[in-house]
Biotite code that builds the C-alpha atoms (Angstrom):
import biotite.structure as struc

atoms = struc.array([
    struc.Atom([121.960, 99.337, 90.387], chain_id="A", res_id=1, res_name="UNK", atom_name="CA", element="C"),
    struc.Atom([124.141, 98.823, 87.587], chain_id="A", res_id=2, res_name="UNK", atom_name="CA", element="C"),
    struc.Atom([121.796, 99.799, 84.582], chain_id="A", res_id=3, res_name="UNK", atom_name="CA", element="C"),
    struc.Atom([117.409, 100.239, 84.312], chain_id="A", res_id=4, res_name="UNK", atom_name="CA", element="C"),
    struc.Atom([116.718, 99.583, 80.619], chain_id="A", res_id=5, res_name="UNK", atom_name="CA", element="C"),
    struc.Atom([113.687, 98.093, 78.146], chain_id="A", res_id=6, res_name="UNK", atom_name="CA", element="C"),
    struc.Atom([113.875, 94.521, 78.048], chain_id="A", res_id=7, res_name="UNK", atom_name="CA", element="C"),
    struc.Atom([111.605, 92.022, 77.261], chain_id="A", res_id=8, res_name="UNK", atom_name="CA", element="C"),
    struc.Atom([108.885, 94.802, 76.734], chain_id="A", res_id=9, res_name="UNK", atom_name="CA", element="C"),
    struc.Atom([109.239, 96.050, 80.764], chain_id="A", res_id=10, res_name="UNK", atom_name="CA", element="C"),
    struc.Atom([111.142, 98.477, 82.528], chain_id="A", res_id=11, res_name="UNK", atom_name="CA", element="C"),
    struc.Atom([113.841, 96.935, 84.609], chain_id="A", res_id=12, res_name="UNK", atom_name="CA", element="C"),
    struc.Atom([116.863, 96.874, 86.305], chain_id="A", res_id=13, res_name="UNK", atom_name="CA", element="C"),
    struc.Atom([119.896, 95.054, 86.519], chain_id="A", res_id=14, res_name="UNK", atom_name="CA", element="C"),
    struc.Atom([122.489, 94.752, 88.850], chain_id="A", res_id=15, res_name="UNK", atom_name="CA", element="C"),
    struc.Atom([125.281, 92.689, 90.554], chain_id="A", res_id=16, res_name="UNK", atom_name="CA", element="C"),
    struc.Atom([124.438, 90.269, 93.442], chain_id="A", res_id=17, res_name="UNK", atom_name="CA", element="C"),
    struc.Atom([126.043, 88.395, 96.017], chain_id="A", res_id=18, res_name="UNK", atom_name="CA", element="C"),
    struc.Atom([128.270, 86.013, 93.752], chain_id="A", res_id=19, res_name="UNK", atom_name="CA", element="C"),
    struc.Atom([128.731, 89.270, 91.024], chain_id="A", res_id=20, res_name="UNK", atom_name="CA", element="C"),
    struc.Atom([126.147, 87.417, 88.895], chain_id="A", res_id=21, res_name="UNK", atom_name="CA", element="C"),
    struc.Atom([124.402, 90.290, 86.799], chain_id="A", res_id=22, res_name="UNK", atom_name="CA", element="C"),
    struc.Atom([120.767, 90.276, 87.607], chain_id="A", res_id=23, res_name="UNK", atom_name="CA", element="C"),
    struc.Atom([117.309, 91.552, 86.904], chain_id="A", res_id=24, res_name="UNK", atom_name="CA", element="C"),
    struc.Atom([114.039, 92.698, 88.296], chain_id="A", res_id=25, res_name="UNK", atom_name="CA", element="C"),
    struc.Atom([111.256, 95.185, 86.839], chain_id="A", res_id=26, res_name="UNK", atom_name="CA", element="C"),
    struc.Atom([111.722, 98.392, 87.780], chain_id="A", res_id=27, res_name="UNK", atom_name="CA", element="C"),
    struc.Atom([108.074, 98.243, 89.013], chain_id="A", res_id=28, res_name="UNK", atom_name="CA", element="C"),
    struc.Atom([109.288, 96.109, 92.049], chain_id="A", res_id=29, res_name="UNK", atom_name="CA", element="C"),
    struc.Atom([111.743, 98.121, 92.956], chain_id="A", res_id=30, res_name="UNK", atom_name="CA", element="C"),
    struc.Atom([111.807, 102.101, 94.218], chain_id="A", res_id=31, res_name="UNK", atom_name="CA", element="C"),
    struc.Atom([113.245, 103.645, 91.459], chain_id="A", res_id=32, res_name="UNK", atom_name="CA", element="C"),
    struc.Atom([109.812, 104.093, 90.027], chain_id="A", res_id=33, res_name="UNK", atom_name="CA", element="C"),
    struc.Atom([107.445, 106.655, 91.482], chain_id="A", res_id=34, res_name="UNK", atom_name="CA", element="C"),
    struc.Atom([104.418, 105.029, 93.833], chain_id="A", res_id=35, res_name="UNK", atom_name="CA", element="C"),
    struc.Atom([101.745, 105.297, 91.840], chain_id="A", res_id=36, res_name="UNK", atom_name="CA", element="C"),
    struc.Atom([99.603, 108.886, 92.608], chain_id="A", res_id=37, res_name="UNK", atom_name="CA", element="C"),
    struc.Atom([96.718, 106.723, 92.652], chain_id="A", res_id=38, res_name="UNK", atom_name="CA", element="C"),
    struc.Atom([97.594, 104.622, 95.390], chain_id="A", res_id=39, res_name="UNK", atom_name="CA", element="C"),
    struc.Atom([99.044, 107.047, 97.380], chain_id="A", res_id=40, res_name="UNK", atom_name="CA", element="C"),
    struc.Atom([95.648, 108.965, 97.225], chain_id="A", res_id=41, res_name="UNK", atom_name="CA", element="C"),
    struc.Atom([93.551, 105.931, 98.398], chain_id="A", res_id=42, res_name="UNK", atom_name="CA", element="C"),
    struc.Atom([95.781, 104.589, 101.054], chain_id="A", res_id=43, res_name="UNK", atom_name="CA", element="C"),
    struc.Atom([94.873, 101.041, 100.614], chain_id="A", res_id=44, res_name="UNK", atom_name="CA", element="C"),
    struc.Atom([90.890, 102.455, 100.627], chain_id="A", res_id=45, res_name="UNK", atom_name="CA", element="C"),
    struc.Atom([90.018, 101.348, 97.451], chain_id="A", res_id=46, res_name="UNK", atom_name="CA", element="C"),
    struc.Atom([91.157, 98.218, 95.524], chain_id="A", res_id=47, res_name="UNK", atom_name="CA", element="C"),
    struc.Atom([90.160, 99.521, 91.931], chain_id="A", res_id=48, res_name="UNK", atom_name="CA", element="C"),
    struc.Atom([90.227, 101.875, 89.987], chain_id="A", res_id=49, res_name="UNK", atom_name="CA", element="C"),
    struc.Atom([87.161, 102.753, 88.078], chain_id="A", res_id=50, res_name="UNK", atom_name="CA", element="C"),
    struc.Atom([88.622, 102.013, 84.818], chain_id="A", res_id=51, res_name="UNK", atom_name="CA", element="C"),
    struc.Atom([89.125, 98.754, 86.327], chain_id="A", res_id=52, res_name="UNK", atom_name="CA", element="C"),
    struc.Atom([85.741, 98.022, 87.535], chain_id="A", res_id=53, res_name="UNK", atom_name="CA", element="C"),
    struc.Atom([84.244, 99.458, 83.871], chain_id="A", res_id=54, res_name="UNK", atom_name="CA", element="C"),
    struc.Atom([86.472, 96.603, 82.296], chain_id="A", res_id=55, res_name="UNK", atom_name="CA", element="C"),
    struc.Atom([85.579, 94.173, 84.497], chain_id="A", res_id=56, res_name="UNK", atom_name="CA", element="C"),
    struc.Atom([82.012, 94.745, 83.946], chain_id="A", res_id=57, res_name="UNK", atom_name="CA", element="C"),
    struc.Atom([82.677, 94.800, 79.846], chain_id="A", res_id=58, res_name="UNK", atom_name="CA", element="C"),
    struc.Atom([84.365, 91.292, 80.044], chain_id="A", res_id=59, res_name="UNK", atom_name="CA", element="C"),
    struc.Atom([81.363, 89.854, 82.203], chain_id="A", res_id=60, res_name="UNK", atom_name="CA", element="C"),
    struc.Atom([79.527, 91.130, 79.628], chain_id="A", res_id=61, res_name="UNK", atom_name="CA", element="C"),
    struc.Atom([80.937, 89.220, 76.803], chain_id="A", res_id=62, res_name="UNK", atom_name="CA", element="C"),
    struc.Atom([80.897, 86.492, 78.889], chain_id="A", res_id=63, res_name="UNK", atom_name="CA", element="C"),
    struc.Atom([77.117, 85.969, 78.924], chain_id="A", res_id=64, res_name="UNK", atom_name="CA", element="C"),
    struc.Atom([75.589, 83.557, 76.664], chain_id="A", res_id=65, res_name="UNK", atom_name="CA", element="C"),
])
């Protein structure tokens, strides 16, 4: 890793591959950023979160005639 900055409005980082060509990924795809705790808690258990599932049922909501 050569550099993990703000670009484009996301984290990411940037680095050197095969043919030295400087590259980027978000950070978020990589393991320089911490798992999130709430995924490590549910262990693939749950698919949601319930701030999730409250949205979800808002937009279905405003999606009724």
């Amino acid at each position: 890793m050569v550099l993990r900055a703000q670009n484009w409005r996301e984290d990411r980082v940037w680095f050197y591959d095969g043919a030295d060509r400087l590259r980027s990924l978000p950070a978020s795809w990589t393991s320089t950023v911490a798992e999130d705790p709430f995924n490590v808690v549910a262990a693939g258990r749950a698919a949601f979160r319930v701030e999730e599932l409250l949205e979800l049922v808002r937009l279905i909501g405003e999606c009724k005639p």
